[in-house]
Backbone as ProteinMPNN parsed JSONL, in Angstrom:
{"seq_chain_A": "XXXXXXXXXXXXXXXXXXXXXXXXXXXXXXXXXXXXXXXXXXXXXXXXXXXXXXXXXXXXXXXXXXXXXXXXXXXXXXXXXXXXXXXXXXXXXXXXXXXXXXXXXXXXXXXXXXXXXXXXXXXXXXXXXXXXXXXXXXXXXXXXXXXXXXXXXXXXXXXXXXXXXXX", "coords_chain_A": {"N_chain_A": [[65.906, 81.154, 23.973], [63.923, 78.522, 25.229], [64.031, 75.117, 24.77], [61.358, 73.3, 23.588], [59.751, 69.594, 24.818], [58.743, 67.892, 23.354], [56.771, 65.002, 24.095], [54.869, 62.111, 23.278], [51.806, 60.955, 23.786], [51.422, 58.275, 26.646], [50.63, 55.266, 25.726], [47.536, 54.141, 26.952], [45.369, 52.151, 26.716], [46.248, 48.978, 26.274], [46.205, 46.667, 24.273], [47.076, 43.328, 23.571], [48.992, 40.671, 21.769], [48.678, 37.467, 22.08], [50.181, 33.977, 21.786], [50.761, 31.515, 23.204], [53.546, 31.125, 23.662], [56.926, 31.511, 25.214], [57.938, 34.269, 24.159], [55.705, 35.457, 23.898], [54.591, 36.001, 26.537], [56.929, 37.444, 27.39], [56.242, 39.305, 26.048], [54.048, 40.461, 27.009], [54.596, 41.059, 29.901], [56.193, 43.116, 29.057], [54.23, 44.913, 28.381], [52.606, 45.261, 30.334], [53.888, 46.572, 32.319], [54.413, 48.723, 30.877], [51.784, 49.33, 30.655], [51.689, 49.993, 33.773], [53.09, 52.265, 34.434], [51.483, 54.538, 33.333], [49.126, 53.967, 33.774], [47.035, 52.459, 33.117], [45.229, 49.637, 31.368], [45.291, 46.432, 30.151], [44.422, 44.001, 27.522], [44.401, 41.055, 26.85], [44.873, 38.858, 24.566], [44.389, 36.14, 23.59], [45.244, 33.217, 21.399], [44.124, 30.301, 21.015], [46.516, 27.399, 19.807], [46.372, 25.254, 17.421], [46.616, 21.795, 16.034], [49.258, 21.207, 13.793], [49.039, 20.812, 10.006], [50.039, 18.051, 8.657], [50.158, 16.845, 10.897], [48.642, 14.544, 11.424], [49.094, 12.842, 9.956], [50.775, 11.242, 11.419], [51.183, 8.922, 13.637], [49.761, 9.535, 15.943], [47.223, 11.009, 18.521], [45.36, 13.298, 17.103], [43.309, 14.825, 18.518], [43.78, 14.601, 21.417], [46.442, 15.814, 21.46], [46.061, 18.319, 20.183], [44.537, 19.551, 22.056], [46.529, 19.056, 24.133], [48.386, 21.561, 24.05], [46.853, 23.78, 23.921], [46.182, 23.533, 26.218], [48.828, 24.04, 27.463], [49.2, 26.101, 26.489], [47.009, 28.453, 27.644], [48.17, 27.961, 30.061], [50.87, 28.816, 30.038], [49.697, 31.863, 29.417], [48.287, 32.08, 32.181], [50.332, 32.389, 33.729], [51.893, 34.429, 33.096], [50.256, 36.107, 33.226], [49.725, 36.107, 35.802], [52.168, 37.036, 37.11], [52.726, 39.854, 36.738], [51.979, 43.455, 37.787], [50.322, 44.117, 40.486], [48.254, 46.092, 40.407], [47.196, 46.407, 37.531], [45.331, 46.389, 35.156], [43.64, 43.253, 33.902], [42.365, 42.027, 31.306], [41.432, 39.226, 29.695], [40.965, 37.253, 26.488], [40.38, 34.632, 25.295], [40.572, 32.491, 22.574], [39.302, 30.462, 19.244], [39.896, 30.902, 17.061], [42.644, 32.43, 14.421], [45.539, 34.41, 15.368], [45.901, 36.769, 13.962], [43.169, 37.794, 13.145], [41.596, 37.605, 15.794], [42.969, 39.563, 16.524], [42.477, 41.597, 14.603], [39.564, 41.721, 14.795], [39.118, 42.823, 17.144], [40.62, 45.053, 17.828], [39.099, 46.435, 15.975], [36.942, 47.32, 17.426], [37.831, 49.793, 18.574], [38.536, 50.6, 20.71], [41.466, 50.213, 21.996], [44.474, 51.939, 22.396], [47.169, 51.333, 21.599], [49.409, 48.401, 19.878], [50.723, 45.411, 21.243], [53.421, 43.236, 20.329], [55.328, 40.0, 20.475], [58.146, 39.507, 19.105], [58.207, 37.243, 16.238], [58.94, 35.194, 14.338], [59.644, 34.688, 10.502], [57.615, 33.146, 9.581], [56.239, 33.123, 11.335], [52.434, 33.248, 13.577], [52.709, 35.724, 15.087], [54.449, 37.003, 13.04], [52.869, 37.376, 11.055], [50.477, 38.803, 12.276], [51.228, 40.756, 12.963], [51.665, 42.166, 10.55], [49.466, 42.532, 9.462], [48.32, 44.099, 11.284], [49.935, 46.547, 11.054], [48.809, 46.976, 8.271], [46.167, 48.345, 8.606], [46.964, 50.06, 9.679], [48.362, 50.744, 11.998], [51.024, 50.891, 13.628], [52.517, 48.148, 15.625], [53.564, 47.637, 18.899], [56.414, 45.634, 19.22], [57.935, 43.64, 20.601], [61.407, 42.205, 21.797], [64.104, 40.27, 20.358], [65.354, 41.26, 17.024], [64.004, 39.655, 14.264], [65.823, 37.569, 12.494], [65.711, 37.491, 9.192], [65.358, 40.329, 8.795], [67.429, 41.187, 9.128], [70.141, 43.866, 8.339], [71.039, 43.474, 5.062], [73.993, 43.118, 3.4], [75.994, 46.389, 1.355], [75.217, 45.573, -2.182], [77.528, 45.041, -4.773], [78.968, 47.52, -7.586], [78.707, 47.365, -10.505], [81.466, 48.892, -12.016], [80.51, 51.62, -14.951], [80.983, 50.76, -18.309], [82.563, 52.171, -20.985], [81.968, 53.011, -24.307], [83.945, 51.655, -27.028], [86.555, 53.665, -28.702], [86.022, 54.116, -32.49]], "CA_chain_A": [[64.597, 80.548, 23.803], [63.945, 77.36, 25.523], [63.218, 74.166, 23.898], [60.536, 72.42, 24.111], [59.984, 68.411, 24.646], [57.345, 67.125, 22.746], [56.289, 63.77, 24.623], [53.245, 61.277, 22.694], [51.165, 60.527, 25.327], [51.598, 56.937, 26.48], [48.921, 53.908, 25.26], [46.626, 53.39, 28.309], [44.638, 50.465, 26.79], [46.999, 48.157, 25.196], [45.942, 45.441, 23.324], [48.753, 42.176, 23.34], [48.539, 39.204, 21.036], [49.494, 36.353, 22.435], [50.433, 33.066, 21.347], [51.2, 30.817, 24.593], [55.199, 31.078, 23.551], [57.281, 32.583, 26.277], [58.04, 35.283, 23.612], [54.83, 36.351, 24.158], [54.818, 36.255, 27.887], [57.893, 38.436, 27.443], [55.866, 40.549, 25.317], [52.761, 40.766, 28.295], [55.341, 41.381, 30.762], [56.456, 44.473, 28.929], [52.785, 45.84, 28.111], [52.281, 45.459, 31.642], [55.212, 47.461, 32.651], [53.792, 50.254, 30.277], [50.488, 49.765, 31.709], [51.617, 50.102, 35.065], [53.442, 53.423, 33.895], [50.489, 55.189, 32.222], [47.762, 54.071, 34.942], [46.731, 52.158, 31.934], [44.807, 48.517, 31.295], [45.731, 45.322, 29.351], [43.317, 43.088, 27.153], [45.39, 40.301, 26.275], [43.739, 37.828, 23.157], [44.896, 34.284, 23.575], [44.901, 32.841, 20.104], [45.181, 28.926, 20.844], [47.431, 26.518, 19.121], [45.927, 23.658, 16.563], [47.632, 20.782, 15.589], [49.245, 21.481, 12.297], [48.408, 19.849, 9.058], [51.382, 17.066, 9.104], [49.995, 15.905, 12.262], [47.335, 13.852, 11.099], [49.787, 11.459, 9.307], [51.679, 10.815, 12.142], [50.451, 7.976, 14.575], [49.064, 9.976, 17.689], [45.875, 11.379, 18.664], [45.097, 14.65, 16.657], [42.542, 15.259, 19.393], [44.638, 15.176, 22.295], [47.951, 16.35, 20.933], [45.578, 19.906, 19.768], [43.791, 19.622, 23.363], [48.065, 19.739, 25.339], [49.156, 22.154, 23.126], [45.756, 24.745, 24.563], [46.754, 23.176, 27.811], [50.177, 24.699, 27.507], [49.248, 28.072, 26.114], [46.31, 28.856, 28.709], [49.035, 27.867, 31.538], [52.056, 29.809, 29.764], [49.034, 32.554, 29.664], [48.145, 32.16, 33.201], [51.939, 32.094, 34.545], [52.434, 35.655, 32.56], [49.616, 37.751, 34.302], [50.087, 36.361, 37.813], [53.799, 37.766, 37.291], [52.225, 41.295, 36.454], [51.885, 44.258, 39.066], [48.69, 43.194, 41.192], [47.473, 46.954, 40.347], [47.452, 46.373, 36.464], [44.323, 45.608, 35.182], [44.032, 42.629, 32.92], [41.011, 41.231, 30.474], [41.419, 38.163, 28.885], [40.101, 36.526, 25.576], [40.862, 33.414, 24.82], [39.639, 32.211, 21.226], [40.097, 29.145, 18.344], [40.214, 31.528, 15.48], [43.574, 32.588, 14.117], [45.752, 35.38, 15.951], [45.637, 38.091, 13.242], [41.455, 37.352, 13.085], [41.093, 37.973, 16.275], [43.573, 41.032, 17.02], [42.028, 42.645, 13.85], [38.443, 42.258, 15.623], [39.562, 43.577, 18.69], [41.174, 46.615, 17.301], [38.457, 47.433, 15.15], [36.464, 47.675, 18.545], [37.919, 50.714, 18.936], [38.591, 50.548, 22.845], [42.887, 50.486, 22.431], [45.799, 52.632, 21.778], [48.279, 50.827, 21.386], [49.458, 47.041, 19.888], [51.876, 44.963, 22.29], [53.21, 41.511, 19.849], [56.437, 39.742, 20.62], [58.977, 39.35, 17.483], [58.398, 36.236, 15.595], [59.853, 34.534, 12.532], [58.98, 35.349, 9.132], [55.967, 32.855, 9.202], [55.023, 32.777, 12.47], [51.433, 33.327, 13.544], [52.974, 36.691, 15.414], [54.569, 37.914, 12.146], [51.519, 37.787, 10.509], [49.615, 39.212, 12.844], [51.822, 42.375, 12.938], [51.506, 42.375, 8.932], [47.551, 42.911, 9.739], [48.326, 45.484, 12.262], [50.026, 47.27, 10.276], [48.015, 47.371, 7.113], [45.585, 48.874, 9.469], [47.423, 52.183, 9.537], [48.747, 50.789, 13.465], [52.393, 50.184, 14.058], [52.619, 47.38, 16.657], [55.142, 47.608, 19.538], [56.828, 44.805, 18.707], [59.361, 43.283, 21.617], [61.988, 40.931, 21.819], [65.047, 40.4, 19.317], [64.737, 41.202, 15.775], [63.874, 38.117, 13.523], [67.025, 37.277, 11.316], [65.444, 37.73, 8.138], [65.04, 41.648, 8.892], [69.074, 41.859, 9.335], [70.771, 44.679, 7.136], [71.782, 43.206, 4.031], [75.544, 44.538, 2.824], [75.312, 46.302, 0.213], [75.44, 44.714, -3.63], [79.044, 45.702, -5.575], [78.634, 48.062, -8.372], [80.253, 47.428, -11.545], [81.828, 50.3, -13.258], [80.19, 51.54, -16.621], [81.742, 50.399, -20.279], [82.675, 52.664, -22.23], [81.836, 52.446, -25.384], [85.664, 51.739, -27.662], [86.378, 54.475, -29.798], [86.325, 53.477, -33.543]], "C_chain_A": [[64.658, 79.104, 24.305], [63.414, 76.687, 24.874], [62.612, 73.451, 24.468], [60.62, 70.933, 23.841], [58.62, 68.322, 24.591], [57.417, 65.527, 23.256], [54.766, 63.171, 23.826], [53.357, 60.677, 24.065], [51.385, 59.066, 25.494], [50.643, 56.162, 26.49], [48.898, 53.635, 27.06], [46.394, 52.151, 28.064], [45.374, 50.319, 25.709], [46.103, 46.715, 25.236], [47.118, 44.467, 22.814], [48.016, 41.282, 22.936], [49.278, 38.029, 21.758], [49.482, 34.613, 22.151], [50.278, 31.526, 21.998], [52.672, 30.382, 23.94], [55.431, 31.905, 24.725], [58.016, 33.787, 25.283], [56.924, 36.232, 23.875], [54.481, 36.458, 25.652], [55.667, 37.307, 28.028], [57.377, 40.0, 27.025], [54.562, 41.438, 26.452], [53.474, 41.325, 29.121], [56.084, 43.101, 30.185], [55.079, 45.457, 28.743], [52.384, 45.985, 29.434], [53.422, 46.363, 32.382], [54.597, 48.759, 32.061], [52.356, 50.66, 30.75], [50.55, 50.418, 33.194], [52.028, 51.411, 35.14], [52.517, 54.614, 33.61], [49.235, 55.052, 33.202], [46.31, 53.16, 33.831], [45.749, 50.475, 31.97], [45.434, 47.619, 30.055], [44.451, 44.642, 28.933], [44.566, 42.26, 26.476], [44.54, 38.793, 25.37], [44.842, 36.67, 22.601], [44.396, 33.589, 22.175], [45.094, 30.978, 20.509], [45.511, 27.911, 19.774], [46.501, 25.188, 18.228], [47.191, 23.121, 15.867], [48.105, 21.114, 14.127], [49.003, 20.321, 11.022], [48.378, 18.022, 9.028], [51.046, 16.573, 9.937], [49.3, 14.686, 12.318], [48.217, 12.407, 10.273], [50.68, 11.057, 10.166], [51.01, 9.758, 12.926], [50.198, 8.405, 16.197], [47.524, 10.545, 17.299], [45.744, 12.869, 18.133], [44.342, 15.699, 18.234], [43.21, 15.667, 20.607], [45.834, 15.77, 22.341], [47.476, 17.706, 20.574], [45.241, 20.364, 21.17], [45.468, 19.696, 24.691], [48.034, 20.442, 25.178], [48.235, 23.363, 23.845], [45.887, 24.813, 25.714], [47.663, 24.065, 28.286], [50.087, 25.828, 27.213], [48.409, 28.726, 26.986], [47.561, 28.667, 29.654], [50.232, 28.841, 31.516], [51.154, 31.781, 29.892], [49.039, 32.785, 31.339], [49.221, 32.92, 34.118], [52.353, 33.799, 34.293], [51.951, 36.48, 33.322], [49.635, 37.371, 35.006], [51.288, 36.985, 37.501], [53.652, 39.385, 37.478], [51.883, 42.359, 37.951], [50.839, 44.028, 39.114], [47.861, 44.979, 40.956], [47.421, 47.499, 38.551], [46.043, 45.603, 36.362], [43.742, 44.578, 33.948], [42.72, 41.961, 32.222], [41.828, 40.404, 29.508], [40.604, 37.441, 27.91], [40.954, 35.541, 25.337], [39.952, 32.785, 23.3], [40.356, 31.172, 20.337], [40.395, 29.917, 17.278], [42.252, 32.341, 15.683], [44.15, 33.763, 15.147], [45.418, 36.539, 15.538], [44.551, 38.214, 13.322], [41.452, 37.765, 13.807], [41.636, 39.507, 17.151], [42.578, 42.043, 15.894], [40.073, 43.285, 14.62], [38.635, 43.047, 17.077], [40.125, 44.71, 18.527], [40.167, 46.961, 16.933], [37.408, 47.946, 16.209], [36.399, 49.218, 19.01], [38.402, 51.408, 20.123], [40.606, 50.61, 22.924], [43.531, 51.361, 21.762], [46.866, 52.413, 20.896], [47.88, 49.128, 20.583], [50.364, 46.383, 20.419], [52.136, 43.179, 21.208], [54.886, 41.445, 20.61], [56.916, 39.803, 18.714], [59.007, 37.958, 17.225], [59.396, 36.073, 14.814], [58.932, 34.937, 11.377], [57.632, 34.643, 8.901], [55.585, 32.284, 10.797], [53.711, 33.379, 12.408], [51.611, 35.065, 14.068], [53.494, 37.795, 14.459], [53.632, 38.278, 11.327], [50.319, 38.582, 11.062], [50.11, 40.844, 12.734], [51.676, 42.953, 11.691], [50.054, 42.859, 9.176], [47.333, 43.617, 10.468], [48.72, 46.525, 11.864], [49.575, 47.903, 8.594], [46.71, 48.196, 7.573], [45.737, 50.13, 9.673], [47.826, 51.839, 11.66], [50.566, 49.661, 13.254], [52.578, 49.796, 15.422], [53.748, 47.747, 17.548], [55.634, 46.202, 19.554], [58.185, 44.377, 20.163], [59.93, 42.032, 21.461], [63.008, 41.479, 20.62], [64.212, 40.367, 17.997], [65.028, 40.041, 14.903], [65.587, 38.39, 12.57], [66.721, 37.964, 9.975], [65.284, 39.581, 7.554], [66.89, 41.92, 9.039], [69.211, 42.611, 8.142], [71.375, 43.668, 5.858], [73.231, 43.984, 3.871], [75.327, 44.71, 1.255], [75.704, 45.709, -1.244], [77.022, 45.589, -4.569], [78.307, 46.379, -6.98], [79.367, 48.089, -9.008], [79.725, 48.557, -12.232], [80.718, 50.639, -15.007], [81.329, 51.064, -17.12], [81.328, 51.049, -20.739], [82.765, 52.394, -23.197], [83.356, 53.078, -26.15], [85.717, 52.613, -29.02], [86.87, 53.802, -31.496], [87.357, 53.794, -34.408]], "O_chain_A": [[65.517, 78.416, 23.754], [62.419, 77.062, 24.254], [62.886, 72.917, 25.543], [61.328, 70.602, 22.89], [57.697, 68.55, 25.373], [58.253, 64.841, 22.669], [53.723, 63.824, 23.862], [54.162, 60.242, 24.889], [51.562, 58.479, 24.426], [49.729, 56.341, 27.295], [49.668, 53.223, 27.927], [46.834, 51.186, 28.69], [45.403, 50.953, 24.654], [45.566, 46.041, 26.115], [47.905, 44.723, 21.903], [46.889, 40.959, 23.309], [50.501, 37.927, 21.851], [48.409, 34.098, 22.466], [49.778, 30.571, 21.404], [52.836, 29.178, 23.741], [54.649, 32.717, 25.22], [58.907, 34.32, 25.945], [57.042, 37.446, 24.039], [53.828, 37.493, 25.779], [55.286, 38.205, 28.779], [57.716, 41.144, 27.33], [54.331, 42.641, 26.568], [53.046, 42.466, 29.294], [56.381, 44.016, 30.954], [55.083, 46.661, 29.002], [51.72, 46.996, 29.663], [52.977, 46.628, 33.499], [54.329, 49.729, 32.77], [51.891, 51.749, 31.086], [49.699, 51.162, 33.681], [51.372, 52.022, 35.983], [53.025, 55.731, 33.713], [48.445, 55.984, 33.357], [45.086, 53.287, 33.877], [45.659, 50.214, 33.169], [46.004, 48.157, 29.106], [43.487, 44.61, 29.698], [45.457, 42.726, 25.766], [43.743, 37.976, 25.833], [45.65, 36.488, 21.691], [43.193, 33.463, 21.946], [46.176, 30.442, 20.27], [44.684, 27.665, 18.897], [46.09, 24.22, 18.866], [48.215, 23.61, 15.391], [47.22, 21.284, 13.288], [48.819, 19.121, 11.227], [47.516, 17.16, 9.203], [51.604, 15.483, 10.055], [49.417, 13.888, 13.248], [47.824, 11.247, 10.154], [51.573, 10.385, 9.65], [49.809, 9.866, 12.679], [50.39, 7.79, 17.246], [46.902, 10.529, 16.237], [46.115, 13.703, 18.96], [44.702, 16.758, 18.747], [43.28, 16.856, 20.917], [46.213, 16.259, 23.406], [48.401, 18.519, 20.589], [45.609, 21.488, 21.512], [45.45, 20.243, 25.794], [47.505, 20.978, 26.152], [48.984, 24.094, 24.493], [45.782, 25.852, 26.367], [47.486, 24.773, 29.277], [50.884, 26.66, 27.648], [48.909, 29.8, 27.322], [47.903, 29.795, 30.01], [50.613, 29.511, 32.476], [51.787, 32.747, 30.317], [49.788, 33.658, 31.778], [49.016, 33.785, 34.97], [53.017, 34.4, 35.138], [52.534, 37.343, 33.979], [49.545, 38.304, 35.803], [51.089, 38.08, 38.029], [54.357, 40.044, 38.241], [51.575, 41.857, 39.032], [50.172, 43.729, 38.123], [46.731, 45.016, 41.444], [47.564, 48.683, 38.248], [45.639, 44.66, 37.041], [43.363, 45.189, 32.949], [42.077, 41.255, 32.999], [42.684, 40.814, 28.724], [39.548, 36.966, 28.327], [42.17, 35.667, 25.194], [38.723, 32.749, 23.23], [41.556, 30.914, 20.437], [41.265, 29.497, 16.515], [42.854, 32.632, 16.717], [43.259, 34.191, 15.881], [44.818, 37.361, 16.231], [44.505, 39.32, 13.861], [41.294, 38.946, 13.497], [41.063, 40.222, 17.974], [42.032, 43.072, 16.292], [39.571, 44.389, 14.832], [37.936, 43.828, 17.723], [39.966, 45.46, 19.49], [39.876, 48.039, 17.451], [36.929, 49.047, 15.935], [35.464, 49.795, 19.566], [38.583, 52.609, 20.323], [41.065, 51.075, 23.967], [43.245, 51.611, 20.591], [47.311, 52.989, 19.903], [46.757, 48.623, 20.558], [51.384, 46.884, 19.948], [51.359, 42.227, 21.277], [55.497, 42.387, 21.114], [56.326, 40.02, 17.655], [59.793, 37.311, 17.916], [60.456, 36.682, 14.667], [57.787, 35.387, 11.398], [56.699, 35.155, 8.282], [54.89, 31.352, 11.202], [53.5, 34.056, 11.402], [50.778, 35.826, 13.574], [53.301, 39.0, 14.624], [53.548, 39.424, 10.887], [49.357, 38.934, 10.38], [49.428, 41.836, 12.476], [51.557, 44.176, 11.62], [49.885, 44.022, 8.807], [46.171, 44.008, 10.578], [48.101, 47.553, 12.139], [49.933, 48.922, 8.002], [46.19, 48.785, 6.625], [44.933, 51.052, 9.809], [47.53, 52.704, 12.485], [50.956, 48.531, 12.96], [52.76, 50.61, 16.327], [54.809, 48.137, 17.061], [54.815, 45.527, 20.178], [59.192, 45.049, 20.388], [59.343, 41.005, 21.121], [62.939, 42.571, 20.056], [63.114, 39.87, 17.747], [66.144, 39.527, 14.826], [66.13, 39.433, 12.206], [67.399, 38.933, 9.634], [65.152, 39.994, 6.402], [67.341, 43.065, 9.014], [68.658, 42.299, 7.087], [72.454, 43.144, 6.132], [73.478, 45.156, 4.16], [74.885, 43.986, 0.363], [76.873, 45.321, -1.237], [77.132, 46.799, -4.768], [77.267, 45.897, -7.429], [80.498, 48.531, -8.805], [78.68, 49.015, -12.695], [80.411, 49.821, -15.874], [82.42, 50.954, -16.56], [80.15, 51.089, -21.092], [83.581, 51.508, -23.454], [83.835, 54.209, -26.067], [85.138, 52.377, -30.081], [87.891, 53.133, -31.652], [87.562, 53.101, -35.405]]}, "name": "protein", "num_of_chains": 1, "seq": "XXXXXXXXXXXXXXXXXXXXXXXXXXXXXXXXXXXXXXXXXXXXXXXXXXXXXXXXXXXXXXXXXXXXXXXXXXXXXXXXXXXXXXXXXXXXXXXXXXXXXXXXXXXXXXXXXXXXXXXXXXXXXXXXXXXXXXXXXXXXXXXXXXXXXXXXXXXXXXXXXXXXXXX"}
């Protein structure tokens, strides 16, 4: 009797979060690889960067120090899909609201298959976003090394019972 190979079909329209880190470039660069595979499209949802809290007590310009920082993630954006096969087809959002915010609207759309994040840190804006992808009932493809905090533990020593001493 021959066996059969069950294949899941592969995500056409992926949906990638992106950050403007080159983690997430790394992560575009593989959704585009699977796109290009599959005959597939990309929507890629540019979350940009605000100054964090802490910034504001420092002695620079809030304004322009939030206004590089958008600079730098549109351009790290840019730099990712020119790299991409020129027969890959790519939609871009760019938005101020949070990453998870605006992946969750964009999923609930209805229009993708798939989710494309890179691997953050335990509080990046990317691990959180995957936390909200997956409460969703959608397990993200997730690329890149795995965060530290996810390493195997070894496991805990087990002390023996005590017996109780006969009287």
């Amino acid at each position: 009797m021959p066996h059969e190979v069950v294949t899941e079909p592969m995500p056409r329209r992926l949906l990638v979060g992106h950050d403007g880190s080159p983690a997430s470039t790394e992560a575009l660069r593989h959704a585009g690889r699977l796109a290009l595979k599959s005959h597939g499209c990309l929507k890629v949802v540019l979350a940009l960067p605000h100054a964090p809290p802490g910034a504001m007590l420092a002695p620079i310009s809030v304004p322009a120090l939030e206004r590089e920082a958008q600079m730098a993630a549109e351009r790290e954006l840019t730099l990712g899909v020119a790299e991409l096969d020129q027969h890959v087809s790519v939609t871009t959002v760019v938005t101020c609201a949070c990453l998870r915010r605006a992946l969750i609207r964009a999923w609930r759309c209805g229009e993708h298959d798939a989710v494309v994040l890179a691997a953050g840190g335990r509080l990046s804006p990317l691990a959180g976003a995957a936390r909200a992808v997956r409460r969703l009932g959608v397990e993200p493809i997730v690329v890149g090394a795995a965060s530290p905090w996810r390493r195997l533990r070894r496991p805990r020593r087990v002390r023996p019972t005590r017996r109780a001493r006969p009287a």
